[in-house]
C-alpha positions in Angstrom: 217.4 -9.4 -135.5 220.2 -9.4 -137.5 223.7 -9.6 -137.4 225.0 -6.0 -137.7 220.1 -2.4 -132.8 219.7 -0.1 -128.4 217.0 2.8 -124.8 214.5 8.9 -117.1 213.9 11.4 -115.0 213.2 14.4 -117.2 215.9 16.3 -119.3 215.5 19.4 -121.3 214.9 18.3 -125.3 217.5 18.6 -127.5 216.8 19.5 -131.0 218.9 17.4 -133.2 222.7 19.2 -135.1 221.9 20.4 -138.0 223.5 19.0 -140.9 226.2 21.6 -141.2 227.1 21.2 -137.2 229.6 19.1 -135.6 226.9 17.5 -132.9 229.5 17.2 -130.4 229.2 20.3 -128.2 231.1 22.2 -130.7 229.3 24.9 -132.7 231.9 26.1 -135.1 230.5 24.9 -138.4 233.2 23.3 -140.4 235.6 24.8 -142.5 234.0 25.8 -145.6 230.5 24.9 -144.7 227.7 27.4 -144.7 226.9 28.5 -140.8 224.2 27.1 -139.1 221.7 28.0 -136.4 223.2 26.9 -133.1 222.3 23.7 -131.3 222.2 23.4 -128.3 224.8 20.5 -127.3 224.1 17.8 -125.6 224.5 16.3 -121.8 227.8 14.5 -121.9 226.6 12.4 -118.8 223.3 11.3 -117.7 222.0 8.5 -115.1 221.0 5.3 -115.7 217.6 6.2 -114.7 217.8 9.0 -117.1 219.3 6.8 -119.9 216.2 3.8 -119.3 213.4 6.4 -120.5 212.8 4.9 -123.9 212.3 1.8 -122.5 209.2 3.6 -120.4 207.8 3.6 -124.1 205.9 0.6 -124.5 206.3 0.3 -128.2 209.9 0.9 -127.9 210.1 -1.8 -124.8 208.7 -4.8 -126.6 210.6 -4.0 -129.2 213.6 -4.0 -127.4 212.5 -7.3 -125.8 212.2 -9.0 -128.7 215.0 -8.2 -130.7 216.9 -9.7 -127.4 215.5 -13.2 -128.1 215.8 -13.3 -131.7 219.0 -11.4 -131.6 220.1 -14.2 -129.2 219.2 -16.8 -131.7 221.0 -14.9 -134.4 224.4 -15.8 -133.1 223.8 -18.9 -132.5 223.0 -19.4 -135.6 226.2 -17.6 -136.8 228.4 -19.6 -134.4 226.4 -22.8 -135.9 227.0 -21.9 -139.7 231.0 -21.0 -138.8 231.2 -24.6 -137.4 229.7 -26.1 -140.3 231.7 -25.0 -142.9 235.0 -25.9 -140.7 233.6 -29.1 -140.2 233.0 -30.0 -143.5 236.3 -28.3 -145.3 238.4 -27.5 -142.6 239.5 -24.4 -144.7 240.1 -20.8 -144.0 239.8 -19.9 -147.3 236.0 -21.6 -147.7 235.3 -20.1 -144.6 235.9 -16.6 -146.1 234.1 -17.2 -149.0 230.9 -18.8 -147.5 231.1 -15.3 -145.0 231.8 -13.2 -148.0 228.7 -14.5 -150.1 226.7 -14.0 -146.7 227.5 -10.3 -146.9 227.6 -9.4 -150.7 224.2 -8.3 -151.2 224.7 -6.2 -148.5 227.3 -4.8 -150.3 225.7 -4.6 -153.5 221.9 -3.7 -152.0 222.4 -2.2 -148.8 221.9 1.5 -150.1 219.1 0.1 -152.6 217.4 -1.1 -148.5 217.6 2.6 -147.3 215.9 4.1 -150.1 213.1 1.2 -149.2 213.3 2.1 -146.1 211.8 5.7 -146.8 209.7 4.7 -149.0 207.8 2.2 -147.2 206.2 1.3 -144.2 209.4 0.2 -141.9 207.4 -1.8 -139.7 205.6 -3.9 -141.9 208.8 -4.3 -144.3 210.9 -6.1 -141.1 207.5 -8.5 -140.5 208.2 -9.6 -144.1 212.0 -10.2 -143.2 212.2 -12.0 -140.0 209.6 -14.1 -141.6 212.2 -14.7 -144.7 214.9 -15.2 -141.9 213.3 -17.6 -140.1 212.1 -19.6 -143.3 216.2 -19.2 -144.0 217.3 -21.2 -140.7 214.8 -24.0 -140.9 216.1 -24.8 -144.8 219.5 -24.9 -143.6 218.7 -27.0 -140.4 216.5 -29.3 -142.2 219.0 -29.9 -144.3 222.1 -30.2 -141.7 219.8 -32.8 -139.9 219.2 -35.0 -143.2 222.7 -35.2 -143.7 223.0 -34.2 -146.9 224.1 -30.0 -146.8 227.2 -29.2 -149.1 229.0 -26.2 -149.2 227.1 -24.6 -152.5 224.0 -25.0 -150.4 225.2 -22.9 -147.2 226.4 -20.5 -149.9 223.2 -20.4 -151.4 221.6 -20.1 -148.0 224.2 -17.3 -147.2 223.1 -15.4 -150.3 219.4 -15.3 -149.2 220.2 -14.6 -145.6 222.7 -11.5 -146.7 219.8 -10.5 -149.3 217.1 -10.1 -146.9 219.3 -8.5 -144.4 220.4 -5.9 -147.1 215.9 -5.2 -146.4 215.9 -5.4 -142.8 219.3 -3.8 -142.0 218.6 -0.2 -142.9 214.7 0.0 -142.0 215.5 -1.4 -138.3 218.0 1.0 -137.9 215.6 3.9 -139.0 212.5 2.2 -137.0 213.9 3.5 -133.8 213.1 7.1 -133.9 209.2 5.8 -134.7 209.0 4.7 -131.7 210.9 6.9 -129.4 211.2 10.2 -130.9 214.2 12.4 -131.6 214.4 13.0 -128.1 215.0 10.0 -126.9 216.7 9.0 -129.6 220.4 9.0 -128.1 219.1 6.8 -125.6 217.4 4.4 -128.0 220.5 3.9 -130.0 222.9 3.3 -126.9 220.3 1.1 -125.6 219.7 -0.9 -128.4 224.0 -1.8 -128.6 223.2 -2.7 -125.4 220.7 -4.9 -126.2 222.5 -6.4 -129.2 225.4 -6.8 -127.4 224.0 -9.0 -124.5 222.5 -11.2 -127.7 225.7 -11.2 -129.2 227.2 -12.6 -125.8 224.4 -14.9 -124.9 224.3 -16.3 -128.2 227.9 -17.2 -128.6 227.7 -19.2 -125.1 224.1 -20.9 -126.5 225.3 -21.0 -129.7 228.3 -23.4 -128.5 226.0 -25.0 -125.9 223.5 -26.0 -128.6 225.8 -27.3 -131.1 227.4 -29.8 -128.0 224.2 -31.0 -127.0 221.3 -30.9 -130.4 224.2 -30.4 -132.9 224.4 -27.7 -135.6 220.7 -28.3 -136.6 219.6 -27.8 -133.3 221.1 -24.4 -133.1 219.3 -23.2 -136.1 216.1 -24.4 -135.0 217.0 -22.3 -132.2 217.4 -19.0 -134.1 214.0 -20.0 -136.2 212.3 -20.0 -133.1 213.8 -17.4 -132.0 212.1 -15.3 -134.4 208.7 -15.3 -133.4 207.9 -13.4 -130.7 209.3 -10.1 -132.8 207.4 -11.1 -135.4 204.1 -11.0 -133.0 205.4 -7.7 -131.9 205.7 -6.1 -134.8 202.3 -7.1 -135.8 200.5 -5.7 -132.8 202.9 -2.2 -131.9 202.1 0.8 -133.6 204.7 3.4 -133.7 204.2 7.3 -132.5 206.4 8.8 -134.4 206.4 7.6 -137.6 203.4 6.2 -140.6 203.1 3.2 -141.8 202.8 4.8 -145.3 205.5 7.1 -145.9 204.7 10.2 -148.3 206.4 9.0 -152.1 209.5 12.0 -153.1 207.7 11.5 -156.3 211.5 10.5 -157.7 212.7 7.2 -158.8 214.6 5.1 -156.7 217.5 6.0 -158.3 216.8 9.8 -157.8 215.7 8.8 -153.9 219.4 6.7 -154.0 221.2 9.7 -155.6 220.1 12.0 -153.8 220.8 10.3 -150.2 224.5 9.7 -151.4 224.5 13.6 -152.6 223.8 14.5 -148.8 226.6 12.0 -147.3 229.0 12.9 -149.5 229.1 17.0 -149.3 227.6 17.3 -145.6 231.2 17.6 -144.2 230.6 15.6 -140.3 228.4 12.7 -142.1 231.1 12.1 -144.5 234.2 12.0 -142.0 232.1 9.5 -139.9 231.6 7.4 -142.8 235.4 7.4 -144.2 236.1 6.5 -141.1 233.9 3.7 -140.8 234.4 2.9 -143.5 237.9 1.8 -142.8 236.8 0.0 -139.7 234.1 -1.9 -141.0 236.2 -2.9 -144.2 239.4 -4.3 -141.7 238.4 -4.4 -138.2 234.7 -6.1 -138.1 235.8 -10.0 -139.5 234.8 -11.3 -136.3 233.1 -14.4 -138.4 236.1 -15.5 -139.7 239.3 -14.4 -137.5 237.9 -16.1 -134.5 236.6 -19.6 -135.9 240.4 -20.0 -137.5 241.9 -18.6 -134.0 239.7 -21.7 -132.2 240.4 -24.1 -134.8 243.9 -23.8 -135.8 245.6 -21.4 -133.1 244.0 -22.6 -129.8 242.6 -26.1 -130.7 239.3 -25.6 -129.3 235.8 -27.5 -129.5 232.8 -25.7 -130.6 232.0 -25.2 -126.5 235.7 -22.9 -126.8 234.3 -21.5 -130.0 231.3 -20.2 -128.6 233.2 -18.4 -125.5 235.8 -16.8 -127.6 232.1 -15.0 -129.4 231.0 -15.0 -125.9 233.7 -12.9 -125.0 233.5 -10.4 -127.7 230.0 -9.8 -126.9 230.7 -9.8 -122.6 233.1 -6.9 -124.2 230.7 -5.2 -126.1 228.0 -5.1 -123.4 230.7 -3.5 -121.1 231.4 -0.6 -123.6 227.7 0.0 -124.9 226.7 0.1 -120.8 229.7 2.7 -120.3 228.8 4.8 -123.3 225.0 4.4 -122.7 226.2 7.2 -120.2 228.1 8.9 -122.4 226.9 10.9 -125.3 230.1 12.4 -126.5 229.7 11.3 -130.4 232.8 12.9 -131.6 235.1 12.2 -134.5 237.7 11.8 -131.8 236.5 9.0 -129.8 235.3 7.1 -133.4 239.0 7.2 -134.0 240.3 6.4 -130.9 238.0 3.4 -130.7 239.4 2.3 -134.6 243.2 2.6 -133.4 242.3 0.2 -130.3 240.7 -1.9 -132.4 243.2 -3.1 -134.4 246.2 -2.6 -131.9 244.2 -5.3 -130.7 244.2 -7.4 -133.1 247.9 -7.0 -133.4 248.2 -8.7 -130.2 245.5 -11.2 -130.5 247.5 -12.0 -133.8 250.8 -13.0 -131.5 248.8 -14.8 -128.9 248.7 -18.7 -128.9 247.3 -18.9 -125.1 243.6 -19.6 -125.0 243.3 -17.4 -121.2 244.6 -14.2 -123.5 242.9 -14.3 -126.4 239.6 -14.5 -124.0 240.5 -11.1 -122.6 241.9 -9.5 -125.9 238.5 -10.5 -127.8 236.8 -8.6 -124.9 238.9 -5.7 -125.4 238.6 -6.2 -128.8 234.8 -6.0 -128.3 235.1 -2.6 -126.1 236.8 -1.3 -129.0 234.4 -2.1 -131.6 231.3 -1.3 -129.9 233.0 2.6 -128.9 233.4 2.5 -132.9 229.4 1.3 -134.0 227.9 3.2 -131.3 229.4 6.7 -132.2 229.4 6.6 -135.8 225.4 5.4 -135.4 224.8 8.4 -133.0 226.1 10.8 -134.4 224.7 9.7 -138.3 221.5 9.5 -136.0 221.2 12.9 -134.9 223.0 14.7 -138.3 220.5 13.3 -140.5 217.1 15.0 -140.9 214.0 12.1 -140.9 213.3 12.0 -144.8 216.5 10.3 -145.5 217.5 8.6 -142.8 216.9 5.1 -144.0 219.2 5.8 -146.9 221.7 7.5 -144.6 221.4 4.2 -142.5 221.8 2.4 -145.1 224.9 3.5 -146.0 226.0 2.9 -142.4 224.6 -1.0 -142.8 226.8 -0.6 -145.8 230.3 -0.3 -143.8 229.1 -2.3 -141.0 228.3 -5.4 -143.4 228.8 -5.0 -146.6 232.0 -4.3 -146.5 232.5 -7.9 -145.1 232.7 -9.9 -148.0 235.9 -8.1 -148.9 237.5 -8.3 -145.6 236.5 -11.9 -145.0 237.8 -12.9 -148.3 241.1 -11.4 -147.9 241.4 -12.4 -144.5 240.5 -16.1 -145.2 242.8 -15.8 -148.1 245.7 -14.5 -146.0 245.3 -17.0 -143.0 245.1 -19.9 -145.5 248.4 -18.4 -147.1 250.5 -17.3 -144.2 248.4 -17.8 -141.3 245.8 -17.1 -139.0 248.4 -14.9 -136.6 250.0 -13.4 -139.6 247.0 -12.3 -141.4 245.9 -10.6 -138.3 248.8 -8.3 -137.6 248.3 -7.4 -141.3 244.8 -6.3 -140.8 245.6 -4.8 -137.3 248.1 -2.8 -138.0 246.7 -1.6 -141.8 243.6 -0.6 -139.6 245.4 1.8 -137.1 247.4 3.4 -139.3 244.7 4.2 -141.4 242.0 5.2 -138.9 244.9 7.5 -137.5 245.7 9.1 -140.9 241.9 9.5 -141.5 241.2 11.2 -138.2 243.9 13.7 -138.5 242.4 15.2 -141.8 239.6 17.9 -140.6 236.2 17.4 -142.5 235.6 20.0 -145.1 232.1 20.6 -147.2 232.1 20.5 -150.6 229.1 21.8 -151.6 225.6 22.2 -151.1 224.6 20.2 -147.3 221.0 20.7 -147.4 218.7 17.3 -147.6 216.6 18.3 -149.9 
């Protein structure tokens, strides 16, 4: 697992929007888009024993199961490698820049992962990452535990980890309809934030935990461990709906790349969803380096206080990805509204200096972003046709991650500067008025929306 995956009585099945449809219930095409056939929408509300059907697919259950565990050793290991670099610079701004590195070949390879991703086996592609992942948390404990790690190694080691997430990003996100099936696929993906999310909360409470009783070391040995009982399950499932050798386009990877980014750019809905994201991944997800500074220099807090405050984003997240498991309303609308909370949010946690609030404001804060991942990976889900998905989802990974080391920089650079509360307001407040400028503008094609 990585950091930036989800899963009934019966229910009719739901052909996926095309991609000239909004996906939402509404079957006006978009202004200037060719019509499509129409879709039929789908439920806005189903029950949780409705919503639990992929998980009644074994492939799809194991899977589940064990990115829980490794996802749980992820954060740790994030809360671990924060901790570190405070520890050994006590500096925002190398805080930034050891988080932007970690995410830069996600930025610069993310897009080159989802043309991978569809060209290649997916499931045999993420064996070969969490392997490189795990490999990646025992160098970095091994060295924290001989005393001798400097920052230009964790920099290093942050390189590698972002590089082989800029693999394993994209393909995980497209292995979920292998195992489930478009029509459980709306389920998968809320299920699977749900799963993330209770990682993301467990290991920001073991994370903190670990470092207080083994040290940092021992919270990386953690995540290395963590690792292999996906790997096993990758090795042994075999997924339903998908091959394990993909048919080649019999174009380069360049052509596969432009033609991917040809599709998101004049299919009018997938492009709205990902300016939008865009905007929210680039100023609202610097989770990684706003709350370590908060702890550190706002509220004074051990690595045990650390590890709540990630704790509590993640308790915040489950709530929301629970809520909206129910929900399958992936409009524009509610992407927006969830990027306005966000960093209204941020605004305040940017004026708060008591420890009591800034718990509760990290959960909202974590309702907020979860409403903002969750629809914009529906509905790219469900818009995009199966032959470029990966690439589609890689260009999501892409605003989810790699627009990180950019934020984080600037961030880091601004808290070092003016201050952690400062630089906060600055990126709240830049983030809602954006997101609500974006959302007002309607979509519009322009040109040719078919994928291939």
């Amino acid at each position: 697992m990585t950091s930036p995956s989800d899963e009934t009585g019966s229910r009719p099945m739901v052909p996926p929007p095309t991609p000239g449809n909004h996906g939402d219930g509404n079957l006006t095409p978009p202004s200037g888009a060719r019509t499509s056939p129409a879709v039929k929408p789908l439920s806005e509300e189903v029950s949780w024993r409705s919503m639990t059907a992929a998980l009644k697919v074994p492939a799809f259950a194991w899977y589940w199961t064990g990115q829980l565990i490794s996802g749980t050793g992820t954060w740790s290991q994030a809360i671990a490698q924060s901790w570190l670099v405070l520890d050994l610079t006590h500096s925002a701004v190398d805080l930034g820049t050891i988080t932007m590195l970690q995410f830069l070949p996600i930025l610069a390879f993310a897009l080159v992962g989802g043309v991978v991703a569809d060209r290649v086996g997916r499931r045999r592609l993420l064996v070969i990452t969490q392997v490189a992942l795990t490999v990646q948390a025992i160098i970095l404990g091994v060295l924290v535990a001989s005393h001798v790690v400097t920052l230009w190694e964790i920099g290093l080691l942050a390189l590698a980890l972002g590089a082989t997430n800029a693999l394993n990003n994209p393909a995980q996100q497209a292995f979920v309809p292998e195992l489930v099936g478009r029509d459980l696929l709306a389920d998968a993906v809320a299920l699977n934030s749900v799963q993330f999310n209770t990682a993301r909360m467990l290991g920001g409470a073991v994370g903190g935990l670990a470092i207080a009783t083994w040290g940092i070391d021992g919270a990386l040995y953690l995540n290395a461990a963590s690792f292999l009982p996906i790997i096993v399950i990758l090795a042994t499932i075999h997924p339903a709906y998908g091959a394990d050798h993909p048919t080649a386009s019999g174009r380069s990877v360049y052509g596969d790349l432009r033609r991917g980014l040809s599709y998101a750019l004049h299919a009018a809905s997938v492009r709205q969803v990902l300016v939008l994201f865009a905007v929210i991944g680039l100023l609202g997800f610097n989770w990684q380096v706003a709350v370590p500074l908060l702890a550190r220099f706002v509220l004074h807090r051990s690595a045990t206080g650390f590890g709540d405050l990630m704790a509590a984003i993640g308790a915040g997240s489950l709530a929301g990805a629970v809520v909206l498991a129910r929900d399958r309303r992936a409009t524009e609308t509610r992407l927006a509204i969830g990027g306005v909370a966000l960093g209204l949010d941020l605004v305040a946690l940017g004026f708060t200096h008591s420890y009591p609030v800034s718990l509760l404001l990290l959960g909202l804060g974590g309702v907020a972003g979860i409403v903002t991942s969750i629809t914009a990976n529906t509905r790219l889900q469900l818009l995009t046709p199966d032959r470029l998905r990966g690439r589609v989802m890689g260009i999501y990974v892409l605003l989810m991650g790699g627009t990180t080391p950019i934020g984080a920089f600037v961030l880091g650079e601004l808290a070092g500067h003016l201050g952690t509360g400062v630089a906060l307001i600055i990126f709240g407040a830049t983030t809602a008025v954006a997101v609500t400028v974006l959302g007002l503008r309607p979509a519009r094609a322009t040109g040719d929306e078919s994928p291939e």
